[in-house]
PDB file with SEQRES, HELIX, SHEET and CRYST1 records, atoms N, CA, C and O in Angstrom:
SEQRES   1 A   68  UNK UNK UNK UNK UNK UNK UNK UNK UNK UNK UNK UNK UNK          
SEQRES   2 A   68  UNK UNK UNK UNK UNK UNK UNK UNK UNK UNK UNK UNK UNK          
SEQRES   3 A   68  UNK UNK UNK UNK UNK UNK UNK UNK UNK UNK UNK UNK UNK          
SEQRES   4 A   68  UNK UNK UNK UNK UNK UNK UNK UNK UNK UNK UNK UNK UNK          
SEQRES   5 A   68  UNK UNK UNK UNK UNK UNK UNK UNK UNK UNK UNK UNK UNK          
SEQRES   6 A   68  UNK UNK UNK                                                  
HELIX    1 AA1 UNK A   43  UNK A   51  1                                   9    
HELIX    2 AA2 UNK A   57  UNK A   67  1                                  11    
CRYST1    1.000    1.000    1.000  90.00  90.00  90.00 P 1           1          
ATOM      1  N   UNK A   1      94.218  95.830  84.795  1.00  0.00           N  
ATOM      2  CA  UNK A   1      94.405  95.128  86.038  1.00  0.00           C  
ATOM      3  C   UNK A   1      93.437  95.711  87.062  1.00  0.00           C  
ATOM      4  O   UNK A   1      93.069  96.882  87.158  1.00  0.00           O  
ATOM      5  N   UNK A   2      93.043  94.482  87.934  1.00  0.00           N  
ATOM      6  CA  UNK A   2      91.953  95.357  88.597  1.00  0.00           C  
ATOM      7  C   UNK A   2      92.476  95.321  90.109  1.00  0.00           C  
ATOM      8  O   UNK A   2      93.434  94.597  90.379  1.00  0.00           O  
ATOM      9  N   UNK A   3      91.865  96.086  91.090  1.00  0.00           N  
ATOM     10  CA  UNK A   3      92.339  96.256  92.302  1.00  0.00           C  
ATOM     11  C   UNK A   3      91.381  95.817  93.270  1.00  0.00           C  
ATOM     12  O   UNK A   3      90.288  95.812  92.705  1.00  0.00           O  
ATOM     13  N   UNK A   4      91.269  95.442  94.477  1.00  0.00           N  
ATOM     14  CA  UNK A   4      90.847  95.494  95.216  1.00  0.00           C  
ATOM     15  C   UNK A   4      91.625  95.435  96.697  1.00  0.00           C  
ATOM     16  O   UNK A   4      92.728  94.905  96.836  1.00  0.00           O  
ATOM     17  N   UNK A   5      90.859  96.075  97.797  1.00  0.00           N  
ATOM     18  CA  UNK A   5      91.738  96.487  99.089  1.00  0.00           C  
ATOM     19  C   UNK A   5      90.798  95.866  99.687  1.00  0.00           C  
ATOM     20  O   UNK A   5      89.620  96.029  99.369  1.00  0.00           O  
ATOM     21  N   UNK A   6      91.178  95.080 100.621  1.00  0.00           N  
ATOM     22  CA  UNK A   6      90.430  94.910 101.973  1.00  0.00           C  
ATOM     23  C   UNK A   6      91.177  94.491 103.158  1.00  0.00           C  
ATOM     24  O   UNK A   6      92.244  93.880 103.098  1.00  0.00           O  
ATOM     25  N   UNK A   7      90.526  94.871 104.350  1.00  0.00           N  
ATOM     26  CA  UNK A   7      91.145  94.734 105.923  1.00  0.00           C  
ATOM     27  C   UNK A   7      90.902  93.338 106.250  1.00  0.00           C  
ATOM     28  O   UNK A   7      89.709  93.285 106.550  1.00  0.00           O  
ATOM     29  N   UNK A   8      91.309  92.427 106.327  1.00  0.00           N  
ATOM     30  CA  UNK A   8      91.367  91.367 107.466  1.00  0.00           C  
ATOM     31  C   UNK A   8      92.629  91.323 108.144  1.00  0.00           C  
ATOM     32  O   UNK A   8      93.584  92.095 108.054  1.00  0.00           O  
ATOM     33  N   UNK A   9      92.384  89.684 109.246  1.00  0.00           N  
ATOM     34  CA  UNK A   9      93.637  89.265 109.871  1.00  0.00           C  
ATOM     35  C   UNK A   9      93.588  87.993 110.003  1.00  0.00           C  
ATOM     36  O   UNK A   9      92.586  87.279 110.044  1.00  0.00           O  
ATOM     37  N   UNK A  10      94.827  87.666 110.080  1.00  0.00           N  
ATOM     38  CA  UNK A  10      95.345  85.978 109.623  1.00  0.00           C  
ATOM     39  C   UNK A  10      94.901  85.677 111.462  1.00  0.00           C  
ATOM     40  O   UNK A  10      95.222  86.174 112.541  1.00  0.00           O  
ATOM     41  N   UNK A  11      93.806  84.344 110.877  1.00  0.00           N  
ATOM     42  CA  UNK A  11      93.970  83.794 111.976  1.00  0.00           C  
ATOM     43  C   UNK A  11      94.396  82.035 111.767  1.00  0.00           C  
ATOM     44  O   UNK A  11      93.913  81.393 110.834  1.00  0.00           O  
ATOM     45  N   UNK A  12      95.396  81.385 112.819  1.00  0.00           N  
ATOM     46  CA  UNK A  12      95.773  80.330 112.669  1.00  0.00           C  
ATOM     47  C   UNK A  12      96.258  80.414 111.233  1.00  0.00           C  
ATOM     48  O   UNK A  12      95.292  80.271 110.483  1.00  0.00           O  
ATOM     49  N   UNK A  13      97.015  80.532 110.789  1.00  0.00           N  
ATOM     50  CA  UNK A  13      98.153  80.802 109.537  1.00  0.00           C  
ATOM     51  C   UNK A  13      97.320  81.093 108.176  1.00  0.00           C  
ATOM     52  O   UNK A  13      97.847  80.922 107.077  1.00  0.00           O  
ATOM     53  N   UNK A  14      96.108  81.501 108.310  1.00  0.00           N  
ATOM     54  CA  UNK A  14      95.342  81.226 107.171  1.00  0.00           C  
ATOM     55  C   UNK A  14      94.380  82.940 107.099  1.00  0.00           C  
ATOM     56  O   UNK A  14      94.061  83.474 108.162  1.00  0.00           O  
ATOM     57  N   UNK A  15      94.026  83.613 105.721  1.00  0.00           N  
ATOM     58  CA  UNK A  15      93.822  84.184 105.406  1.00  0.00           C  
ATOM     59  C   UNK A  15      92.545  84.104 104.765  1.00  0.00           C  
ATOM     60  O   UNK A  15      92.637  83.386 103.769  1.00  0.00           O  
ATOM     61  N   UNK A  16      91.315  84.580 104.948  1.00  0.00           N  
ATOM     62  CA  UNK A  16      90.205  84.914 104.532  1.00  0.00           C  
ATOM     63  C   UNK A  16      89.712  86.039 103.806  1.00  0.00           C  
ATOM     64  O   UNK A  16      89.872  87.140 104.333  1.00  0.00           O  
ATOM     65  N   UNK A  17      89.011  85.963 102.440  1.00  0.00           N  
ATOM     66  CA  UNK A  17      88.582  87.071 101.700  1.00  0.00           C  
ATOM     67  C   UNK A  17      87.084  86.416 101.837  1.00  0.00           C  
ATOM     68  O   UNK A  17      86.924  85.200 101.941  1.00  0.00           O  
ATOM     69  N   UNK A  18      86.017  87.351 101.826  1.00  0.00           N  
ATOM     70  CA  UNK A  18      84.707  87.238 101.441  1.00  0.00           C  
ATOM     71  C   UNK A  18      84.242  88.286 100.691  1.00  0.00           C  
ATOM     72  O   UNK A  18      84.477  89.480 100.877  1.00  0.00           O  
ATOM     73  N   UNK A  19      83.359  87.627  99.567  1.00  0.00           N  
ATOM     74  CA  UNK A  19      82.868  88.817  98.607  1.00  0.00           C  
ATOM     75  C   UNK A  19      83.843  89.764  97.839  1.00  0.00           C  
ATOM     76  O   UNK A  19      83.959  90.981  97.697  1.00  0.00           O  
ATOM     77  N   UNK A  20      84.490  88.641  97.409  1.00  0.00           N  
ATOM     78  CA  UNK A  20      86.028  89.550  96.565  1.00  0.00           C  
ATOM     79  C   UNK A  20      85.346  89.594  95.249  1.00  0.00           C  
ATOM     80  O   UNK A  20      84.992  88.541  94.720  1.00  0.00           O  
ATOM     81  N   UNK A  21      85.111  90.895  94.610  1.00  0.00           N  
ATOM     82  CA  UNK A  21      84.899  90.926  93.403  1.00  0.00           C  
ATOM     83  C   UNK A  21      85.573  90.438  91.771  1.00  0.00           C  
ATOM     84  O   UNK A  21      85.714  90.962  90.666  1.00  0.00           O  
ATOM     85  N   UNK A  22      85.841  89.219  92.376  1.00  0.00           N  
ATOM     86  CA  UNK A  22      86.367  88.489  90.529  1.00  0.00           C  
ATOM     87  C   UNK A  22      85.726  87.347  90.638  1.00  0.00           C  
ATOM     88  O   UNK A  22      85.365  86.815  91.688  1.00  0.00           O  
ATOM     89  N   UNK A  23      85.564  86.920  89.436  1.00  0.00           N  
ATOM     90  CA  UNK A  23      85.296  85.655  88.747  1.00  0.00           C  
ATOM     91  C   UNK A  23      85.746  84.297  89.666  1.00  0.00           C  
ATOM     92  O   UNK A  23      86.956  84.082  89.606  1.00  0.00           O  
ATOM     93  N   UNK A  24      85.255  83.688  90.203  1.00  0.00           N  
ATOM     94  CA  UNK A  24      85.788  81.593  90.577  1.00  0.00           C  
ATOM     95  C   UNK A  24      87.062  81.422  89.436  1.00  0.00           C  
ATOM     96  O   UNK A  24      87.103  81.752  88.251  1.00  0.00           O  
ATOM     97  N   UNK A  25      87.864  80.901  90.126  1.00  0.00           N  
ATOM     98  CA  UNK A  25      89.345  80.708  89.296  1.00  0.00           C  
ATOM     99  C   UNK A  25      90.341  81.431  88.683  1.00  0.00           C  
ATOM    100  O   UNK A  25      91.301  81.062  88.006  1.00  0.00           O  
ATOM    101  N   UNK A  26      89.937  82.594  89.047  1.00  0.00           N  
ATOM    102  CA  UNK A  26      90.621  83.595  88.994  1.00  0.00           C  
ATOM    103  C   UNK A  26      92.338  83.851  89.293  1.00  0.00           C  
ATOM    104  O   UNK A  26      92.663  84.056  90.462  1.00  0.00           O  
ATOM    105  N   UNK A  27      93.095  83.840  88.539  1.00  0.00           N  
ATOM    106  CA  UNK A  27      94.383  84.190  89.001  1.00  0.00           C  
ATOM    107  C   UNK A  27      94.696  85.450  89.731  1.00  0.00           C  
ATOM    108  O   UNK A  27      93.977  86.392  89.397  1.00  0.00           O  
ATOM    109  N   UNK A  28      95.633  85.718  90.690  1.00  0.00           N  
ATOM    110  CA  UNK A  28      95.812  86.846  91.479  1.00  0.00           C  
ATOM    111  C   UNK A  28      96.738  86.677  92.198  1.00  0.00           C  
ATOM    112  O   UNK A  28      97.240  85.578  92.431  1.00  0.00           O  
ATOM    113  N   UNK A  29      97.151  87.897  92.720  1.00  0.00           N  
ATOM    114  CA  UNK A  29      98.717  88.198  93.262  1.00  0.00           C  
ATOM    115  C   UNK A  29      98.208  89.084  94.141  1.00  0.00           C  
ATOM    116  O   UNK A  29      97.695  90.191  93.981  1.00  0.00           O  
ATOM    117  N   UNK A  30      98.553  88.046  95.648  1.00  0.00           N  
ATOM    118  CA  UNK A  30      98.344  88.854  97.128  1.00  0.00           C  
ATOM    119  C   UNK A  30      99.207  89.395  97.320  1.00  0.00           C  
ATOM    120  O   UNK A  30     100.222  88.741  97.079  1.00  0.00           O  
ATOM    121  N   UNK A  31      99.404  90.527  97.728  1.00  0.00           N  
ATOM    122  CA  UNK A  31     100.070  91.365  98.840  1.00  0.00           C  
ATOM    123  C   UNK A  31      99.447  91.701 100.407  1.00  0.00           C  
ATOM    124  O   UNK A  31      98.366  92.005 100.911  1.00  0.00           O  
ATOM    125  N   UNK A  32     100.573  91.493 100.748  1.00  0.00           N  
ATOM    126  CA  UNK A  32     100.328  91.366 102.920  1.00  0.00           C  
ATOM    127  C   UNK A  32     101.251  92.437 103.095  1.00  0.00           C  
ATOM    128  O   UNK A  32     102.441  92.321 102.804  1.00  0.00           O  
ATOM    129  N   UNK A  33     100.629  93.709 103.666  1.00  0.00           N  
ATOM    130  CA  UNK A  33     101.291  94.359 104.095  1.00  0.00           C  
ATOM    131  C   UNK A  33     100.725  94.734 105.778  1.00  0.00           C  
ATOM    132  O   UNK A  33      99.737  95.446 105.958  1.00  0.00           O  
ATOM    133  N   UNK A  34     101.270  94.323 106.559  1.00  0.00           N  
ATOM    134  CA  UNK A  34     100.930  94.682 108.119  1.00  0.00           C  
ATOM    135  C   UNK A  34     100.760  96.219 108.597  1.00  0.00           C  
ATOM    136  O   UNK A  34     101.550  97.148 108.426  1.00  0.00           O  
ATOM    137  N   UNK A  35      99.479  96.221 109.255  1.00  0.00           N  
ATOM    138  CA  UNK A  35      99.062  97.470 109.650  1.00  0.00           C  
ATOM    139  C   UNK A  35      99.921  98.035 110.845  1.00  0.00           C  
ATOM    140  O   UNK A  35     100.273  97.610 111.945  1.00  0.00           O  
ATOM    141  N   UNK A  36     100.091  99.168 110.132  1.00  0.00           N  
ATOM    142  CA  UNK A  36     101.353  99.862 111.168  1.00  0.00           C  
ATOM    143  C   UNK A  36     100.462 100.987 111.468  1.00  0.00           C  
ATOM    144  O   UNK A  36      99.689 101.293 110.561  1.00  0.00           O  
ATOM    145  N   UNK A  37     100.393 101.873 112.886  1.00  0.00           N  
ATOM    146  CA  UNK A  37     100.130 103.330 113.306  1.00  0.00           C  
ATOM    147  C   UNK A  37     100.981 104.280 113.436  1.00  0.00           C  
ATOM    148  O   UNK A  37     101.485 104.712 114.473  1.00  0.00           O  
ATOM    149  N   UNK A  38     101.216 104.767 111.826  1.00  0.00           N  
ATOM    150  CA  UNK A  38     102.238 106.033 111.448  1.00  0.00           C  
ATOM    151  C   UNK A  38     102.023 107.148 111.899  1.00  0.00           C  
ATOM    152  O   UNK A  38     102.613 108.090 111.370  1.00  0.00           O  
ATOM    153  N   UNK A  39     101.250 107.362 112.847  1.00  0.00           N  
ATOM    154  CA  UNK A  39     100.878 108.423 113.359  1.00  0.00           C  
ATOM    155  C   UNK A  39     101.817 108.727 114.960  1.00  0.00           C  
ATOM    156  O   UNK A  39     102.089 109.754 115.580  1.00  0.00           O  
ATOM    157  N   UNK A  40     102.142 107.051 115.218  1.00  0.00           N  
ATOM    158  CA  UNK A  40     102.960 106.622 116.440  1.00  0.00           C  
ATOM    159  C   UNK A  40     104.354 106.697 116.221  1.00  0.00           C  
ATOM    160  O   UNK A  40     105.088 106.563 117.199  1.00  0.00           O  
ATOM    161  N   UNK A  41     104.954 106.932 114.850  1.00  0.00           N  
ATOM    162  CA  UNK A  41     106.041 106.690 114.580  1.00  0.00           C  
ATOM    163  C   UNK A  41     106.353 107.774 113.964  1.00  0.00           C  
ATOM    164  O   UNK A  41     105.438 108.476 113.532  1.00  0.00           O  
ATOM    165  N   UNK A  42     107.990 108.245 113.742  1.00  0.00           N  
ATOM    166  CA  UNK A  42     108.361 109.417 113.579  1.00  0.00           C  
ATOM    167  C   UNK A  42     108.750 109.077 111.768  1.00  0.00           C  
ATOM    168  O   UNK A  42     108.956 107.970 111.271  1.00  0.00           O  
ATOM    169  N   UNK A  43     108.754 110.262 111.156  1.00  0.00           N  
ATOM    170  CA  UNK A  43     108.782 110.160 109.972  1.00  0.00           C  
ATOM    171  C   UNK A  43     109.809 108.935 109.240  1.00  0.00           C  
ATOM    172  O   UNK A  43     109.550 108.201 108.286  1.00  0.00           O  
ATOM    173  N   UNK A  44     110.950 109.017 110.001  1.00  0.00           N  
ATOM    174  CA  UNK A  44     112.151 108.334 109.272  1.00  0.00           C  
ATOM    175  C   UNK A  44     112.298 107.233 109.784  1.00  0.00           C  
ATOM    176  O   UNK A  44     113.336 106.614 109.555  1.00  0.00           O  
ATOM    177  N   UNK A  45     111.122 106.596 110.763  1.00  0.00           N  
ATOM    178  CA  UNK A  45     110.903 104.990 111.335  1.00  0.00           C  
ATOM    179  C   UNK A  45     109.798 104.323 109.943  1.00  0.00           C  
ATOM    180  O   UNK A  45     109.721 103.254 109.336  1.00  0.00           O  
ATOM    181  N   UNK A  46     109.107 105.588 109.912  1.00  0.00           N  
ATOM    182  CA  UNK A  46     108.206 104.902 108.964  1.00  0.00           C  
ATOM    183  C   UNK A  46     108.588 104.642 107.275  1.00  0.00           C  
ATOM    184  O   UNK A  46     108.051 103.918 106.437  1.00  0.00           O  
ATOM    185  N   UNK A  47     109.838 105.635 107.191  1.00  0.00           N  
ATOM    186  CA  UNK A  47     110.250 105.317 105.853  1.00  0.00           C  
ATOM    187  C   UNK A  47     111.393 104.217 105.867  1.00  0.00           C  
ATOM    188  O   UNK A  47     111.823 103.741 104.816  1.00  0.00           O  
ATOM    189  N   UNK A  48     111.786 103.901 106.913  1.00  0.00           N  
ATOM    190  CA  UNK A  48     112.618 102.351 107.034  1.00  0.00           C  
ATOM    191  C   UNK A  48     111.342 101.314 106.754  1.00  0.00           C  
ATOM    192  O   UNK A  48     111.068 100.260 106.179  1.00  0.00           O  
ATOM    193  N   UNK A  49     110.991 101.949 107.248  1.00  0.00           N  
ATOM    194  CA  UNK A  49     109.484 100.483 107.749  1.00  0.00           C  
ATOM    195  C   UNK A  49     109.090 100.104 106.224  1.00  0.00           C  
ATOM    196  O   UNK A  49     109.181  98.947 105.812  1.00  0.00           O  
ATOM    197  N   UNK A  50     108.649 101.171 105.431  1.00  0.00           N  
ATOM    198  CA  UNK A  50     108.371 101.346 104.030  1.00  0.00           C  
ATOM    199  C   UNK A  50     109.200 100.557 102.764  1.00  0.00           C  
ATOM    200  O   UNK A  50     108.963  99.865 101.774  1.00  0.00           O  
ATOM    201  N   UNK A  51     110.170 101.068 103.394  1.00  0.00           N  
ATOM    202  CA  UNK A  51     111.677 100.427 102.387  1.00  0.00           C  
ATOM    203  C   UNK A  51     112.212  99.165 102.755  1.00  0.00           C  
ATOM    204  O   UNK A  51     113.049  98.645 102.017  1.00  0.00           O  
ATOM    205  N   UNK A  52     111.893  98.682 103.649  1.00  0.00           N  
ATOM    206  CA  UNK A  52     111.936  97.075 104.292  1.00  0.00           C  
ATOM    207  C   UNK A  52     111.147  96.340 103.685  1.00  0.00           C  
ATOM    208  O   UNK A  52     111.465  95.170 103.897  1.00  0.00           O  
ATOM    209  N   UNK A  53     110.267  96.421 103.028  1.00  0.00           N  
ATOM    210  CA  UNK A  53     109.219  95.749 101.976  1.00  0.00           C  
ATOM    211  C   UNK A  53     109.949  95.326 101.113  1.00  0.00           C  
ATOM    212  O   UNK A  53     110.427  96.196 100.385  1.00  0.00           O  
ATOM    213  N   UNK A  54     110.349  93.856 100.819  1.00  0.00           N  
ATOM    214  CA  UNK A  54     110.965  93.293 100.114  1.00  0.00           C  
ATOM    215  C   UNK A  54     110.471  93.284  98.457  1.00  0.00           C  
ATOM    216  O   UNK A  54     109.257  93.404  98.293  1.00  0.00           O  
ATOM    217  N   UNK A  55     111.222  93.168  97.370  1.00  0.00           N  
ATOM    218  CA  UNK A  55     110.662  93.408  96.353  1.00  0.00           C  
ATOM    219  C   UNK A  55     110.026  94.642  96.014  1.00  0.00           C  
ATOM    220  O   UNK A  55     109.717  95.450  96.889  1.00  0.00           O  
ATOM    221  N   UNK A  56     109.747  94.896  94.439  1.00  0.00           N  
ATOM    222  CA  UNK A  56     109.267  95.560  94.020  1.00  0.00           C  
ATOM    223  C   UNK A  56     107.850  95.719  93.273  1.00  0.00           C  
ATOM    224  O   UNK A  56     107.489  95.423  92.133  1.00  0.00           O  
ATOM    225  N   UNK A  57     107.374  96.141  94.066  1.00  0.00           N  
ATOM    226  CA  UNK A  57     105.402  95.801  93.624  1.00  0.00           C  
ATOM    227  C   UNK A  57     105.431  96.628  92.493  1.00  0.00           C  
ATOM    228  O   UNK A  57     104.807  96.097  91.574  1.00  0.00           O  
ATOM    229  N   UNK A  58     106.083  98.120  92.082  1.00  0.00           N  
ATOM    230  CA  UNK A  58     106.214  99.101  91.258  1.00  0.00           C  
ATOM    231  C   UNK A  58     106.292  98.195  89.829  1.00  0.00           C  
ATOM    232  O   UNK A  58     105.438  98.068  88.952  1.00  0.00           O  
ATOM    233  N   UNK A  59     107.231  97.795  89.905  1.00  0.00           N  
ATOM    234  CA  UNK A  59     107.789  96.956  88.774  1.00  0.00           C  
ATOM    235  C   UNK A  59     106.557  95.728  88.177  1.00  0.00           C  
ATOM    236  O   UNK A  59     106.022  95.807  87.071  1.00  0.00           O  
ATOM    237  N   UNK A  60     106.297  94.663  89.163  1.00  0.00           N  
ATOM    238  CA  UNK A  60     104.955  94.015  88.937  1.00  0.00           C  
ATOM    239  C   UNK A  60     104.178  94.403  88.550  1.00  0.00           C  
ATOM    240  O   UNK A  60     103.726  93.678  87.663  1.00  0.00           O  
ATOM    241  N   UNK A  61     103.685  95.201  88.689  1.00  0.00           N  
ATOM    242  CA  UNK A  61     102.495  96.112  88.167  1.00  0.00           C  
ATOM    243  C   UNK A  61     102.639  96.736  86.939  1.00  0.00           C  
ATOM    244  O   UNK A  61     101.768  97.179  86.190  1.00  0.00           O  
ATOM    245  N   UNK A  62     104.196  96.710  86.790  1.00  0.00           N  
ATOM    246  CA  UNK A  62     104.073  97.654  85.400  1.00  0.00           C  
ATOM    247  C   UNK A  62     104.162  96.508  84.685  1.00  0.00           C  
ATOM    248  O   UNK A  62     103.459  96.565  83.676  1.00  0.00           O  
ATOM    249  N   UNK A  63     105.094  94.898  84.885  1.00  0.00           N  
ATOM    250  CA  UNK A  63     104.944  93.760  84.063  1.00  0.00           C  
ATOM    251  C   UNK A  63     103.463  93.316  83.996  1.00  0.00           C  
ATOM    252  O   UNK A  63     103.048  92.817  82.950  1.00  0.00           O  
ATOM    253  N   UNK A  64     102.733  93.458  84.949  1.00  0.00           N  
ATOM    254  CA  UNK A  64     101.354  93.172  84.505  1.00  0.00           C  
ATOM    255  C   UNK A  64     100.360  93.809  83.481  1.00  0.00           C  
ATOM    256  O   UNK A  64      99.707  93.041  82.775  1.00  0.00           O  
ATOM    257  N   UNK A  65     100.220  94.993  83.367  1.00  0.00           N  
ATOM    258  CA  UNK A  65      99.937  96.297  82.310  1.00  0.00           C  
ATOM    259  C   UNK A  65     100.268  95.518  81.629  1.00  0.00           C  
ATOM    260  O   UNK A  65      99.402  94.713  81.285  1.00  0.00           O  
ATOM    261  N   UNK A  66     101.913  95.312  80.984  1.00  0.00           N  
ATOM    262  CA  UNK A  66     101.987  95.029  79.540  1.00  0.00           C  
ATOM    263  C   UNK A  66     101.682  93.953  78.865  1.00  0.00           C  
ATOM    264  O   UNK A  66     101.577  93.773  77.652  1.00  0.00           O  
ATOM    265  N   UNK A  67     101.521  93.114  79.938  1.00  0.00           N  
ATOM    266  CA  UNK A  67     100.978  91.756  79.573  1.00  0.00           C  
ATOM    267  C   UNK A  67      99.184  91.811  78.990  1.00  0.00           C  
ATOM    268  O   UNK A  67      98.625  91.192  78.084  1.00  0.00           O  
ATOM    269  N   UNK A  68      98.650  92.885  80.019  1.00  0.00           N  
ATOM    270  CA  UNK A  68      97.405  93.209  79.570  1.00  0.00           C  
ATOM    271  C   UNK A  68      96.695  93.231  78.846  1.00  0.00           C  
ATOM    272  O   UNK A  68      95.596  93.735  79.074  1.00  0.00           O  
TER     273      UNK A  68                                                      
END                                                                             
């Protein structure tokens, strides 16, 4: 499985990638996680904040591997 990270922001309900390294037609599974400044927040705001993330990406990832 391959990874890639990049910074944008949704403008008007819509999401932009440029120069994403895969193939045209490519299947893929976004994750949106909103930029937070944990540096502003005290340890145990940020581990609510953390654990409020619905679902389990852990798990996906490991169903994806085996599918691999």
């Amino acid at each position: 499985m391959s990874r890639f990270v990049a910074e944008t922001s949704i403008k008007n309900g819509a999401l932009t990638l440029r120069k994403v390294p895969f193939k045209n037609n490519t299947t893929v599974k976004v994750v949106l996680i909103s930029k937070a400044d944990l540096s502003k927040m005290s340890l145990l705001r940020a581990r609510k904040l953390a654990k409020s993330i619905k679902g389990s990406l852990s798990d996906d990832i490991i169903v994806e591997r085996r599918r691999g």
